[in-house]
N, C-alpha and C positions, 0 to 999 in steps of 0.2 A: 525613558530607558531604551536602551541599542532593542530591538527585535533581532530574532535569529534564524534560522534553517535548523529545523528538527528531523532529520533523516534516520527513518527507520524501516531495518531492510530488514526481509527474514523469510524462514519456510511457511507455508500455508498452514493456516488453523494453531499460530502457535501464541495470541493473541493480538497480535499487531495492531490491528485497525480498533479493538477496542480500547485496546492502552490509547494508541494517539490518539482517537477521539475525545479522550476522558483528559492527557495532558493538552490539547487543546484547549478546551471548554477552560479547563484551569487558568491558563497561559492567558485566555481570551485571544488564542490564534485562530488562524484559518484552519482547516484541516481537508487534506486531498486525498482521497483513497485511489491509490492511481491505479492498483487492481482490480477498482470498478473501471475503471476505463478501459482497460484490454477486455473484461467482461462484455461491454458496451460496444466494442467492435466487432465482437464472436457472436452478438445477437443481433446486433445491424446486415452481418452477412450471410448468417442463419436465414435471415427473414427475407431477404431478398436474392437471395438463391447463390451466391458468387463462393464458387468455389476457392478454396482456403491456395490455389496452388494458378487461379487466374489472378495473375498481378496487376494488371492494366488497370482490370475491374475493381481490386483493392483500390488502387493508387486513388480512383475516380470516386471511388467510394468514400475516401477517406476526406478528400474535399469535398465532400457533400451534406455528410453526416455532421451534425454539431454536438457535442458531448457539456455539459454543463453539470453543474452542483446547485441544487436549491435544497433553501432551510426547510425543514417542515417544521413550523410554528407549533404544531398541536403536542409534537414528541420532543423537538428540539436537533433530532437528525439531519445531517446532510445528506441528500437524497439525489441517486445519479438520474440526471433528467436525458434521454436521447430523444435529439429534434422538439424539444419542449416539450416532452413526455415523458413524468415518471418512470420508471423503468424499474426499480431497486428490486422486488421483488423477483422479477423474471430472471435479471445478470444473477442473484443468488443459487439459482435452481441446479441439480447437479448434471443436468444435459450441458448449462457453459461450462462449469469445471470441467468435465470431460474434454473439452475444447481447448479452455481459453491460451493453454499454452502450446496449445499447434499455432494458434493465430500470434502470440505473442512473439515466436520466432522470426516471423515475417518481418524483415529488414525494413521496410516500407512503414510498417505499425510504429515500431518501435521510433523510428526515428522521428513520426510526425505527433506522436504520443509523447516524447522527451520534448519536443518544439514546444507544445503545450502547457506541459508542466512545469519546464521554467519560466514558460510566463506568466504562470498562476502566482510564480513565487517568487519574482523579481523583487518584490517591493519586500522580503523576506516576511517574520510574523508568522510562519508559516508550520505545522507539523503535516509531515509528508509520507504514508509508508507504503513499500512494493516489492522491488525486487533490485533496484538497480541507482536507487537514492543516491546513495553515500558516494558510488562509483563512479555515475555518468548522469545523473541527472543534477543533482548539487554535488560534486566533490569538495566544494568548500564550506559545506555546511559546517556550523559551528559543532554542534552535537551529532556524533552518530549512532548508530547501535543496532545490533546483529541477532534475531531474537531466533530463539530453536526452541524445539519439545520432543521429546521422542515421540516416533511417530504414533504408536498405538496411545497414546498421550490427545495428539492431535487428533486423531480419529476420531476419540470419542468427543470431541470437543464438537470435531463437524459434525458427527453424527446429532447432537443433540439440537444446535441448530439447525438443521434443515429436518427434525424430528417436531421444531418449536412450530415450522412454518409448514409444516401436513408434507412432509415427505418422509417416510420411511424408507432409508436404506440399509441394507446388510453392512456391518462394521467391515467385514471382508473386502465389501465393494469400493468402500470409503477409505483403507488402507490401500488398495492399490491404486489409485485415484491418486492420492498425496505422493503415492512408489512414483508414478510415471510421470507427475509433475515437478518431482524434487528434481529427478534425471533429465528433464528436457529441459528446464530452467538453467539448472546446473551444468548443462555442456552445450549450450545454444550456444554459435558463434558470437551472435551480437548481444551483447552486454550480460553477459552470464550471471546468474545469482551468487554471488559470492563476499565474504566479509569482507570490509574493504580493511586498510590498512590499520586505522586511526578509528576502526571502528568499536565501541565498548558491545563485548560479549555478554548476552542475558538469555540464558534457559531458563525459561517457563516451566517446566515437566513439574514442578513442584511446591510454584508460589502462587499467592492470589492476582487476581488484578489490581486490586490497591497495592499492593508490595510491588509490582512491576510499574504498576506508575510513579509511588513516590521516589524507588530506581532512579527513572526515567527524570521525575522533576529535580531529583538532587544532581543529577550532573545538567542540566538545564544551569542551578543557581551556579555550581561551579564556574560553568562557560561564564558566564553574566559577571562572575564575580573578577575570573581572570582578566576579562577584556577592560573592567572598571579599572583596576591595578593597572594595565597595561598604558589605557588612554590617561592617565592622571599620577602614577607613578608614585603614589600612597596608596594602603591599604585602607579601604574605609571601611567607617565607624560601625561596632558591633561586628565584627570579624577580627 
C-alpha cells in the first residue's frame, strides 16, 4: 500500500501531537514532533549560554548539536534525545515555551530544522505536526490539516499537563504564554503559522481525542482511496 505525508499544523495545546501520535501508532508510521525540535534548540542554547540574537554562535551550534527521536520500549513514546540524551521531560518545562518561539524565528533554525525534517520524511510513512508542515516543510503532503481550540480551551489543556509533570502554573500565566506564541508564530517572517490552502480545518474546543483521530484516519482512507482510483482507474472493491 502507497505510504503518505500526514501534515499537521496548528496552534499550541490544541491536541496535535497526541492525535498524531495515536494516527501514527494506528497507521504503523513514523511520527516527528518537530515542536520538540525548536524545543531542543531553546535548551541546547539555554545551557550553553548563546544568546538568542548571537548568530554565528547559533549557526555553529546548530552543527554541533544532534537532535534524534528514540522509542521508549517501556511506554511505547518517541522520546526527543539531544546529543544522545533523553531530554523530553526538560524541552516540556514552561521556562522552553516561554522561549521556544523567540528561537523559532531565527532564520538559521528554521531553515536547518526544515533540512532535517525532510529527511526524516523522504521515504514518506510519515505523521508530522508543528507549525509550518503543510506550507514549507511537505507542501505536497497527501493529507493536511489545521487544528485550533479556543484559547482558554487550550489553557487548561496545558495547564493540566505540566500540573501531570509537578509544575503548577496560574491558568493566567498559561493563557498569556499561548497569547504571545500564537502572535509571534503567526507574524514571523519566516514560515508563519498559517492554514495552508488544501488544508482540512478541525477545532478541537469540543471533541475528544478519539473523534479527532478517527477525523484524522478518515481522510487518511480517503487520500489512500483517491490515489488507488487514480493509479488503476477502477474503483476498488468494497467501496
Amino acid at each position: 500500500m502507497k505510504k503518505i505525508v500526514i501534515a499537521i499544523d496548528g496552534h499550541s495545546s490544541c491536541g496535535k501531537s497526541t492525535t498524531a501520535k495515536l494516527v501514527a501508532a494506528e497507521l504503523g508510521y513514523a511520527y516527528i514532533d518537530t515542536g520538540a525540535m525548536y524545543r531542543a534548540v531553546t535548551l541546547y542554547l539555554l545551557e550553553n549560554n548563546i544568546g538568542f540574537d548571537d548568530l554565528a554562535r547559533i549557526e555553529q551550534a546548530l552543527q554541533q548539536m544532534h537532535i534524534a527521536f528514540k522509542r521508549n520500549r517501556r511506554t511505547g513514546r518517541n522520546e526527543l534525545c539531544l546529543d544522545g540524551v533523553i531530554r523530553e521531560d526538560e524541552i516540556r518545562e514552561m521556562r522552553i515555551s516561554n522561549l521556544v518561539s523567540e528561537v523559532s524565528v531565527i532564520p538559521a533554525v528554521r531553515h536547518e530544522l526544515v533540512r532535517q525534517q525532510q529527511r526524516m520524511g523522504r521515504k514518506r510513512g510519515v505523521v508530522m505536526d508543528g507549525r509550518d508542515i503543510g506550507t514549507t516543510v511537505f507542501p505536497d503532503a497527501e493529507v493536511k490539516l489545521f487544528m485550533t481550540a479556543d484559547t482558554y480551551t487550550r489553557a487548561l489543556r496545558r495547564q493540566q499537563e505540566l500540573a501531570d509533570k509537578g509544575e503548577n502554573i496560574p491558568l493566567d500565566d498559561i493563557v498569556a504564554n499561548l497569547t504571545k506564541r500564537d502572535h509571534i508564530d503567526s507574524t514571523r517572517a519566516e514560515s508563519p503559522l498559517r492554514r495552508a490552502s488544501d488544508a482540512i480545518l478541525l477545532d478541537t474546543s469540543h471533541i475528544t481525542i478519539d473523534e479527532q483521530v478517527d477525523f484524522v484516519l478518515e481522510r487518511v482512507s480517503a487520500a489512500l482511496f483517491a490515489h488507488a482510483v487514480q493509479l488503476t482507474g477502477n474503483t476498488p472493491q468494497g467501496h
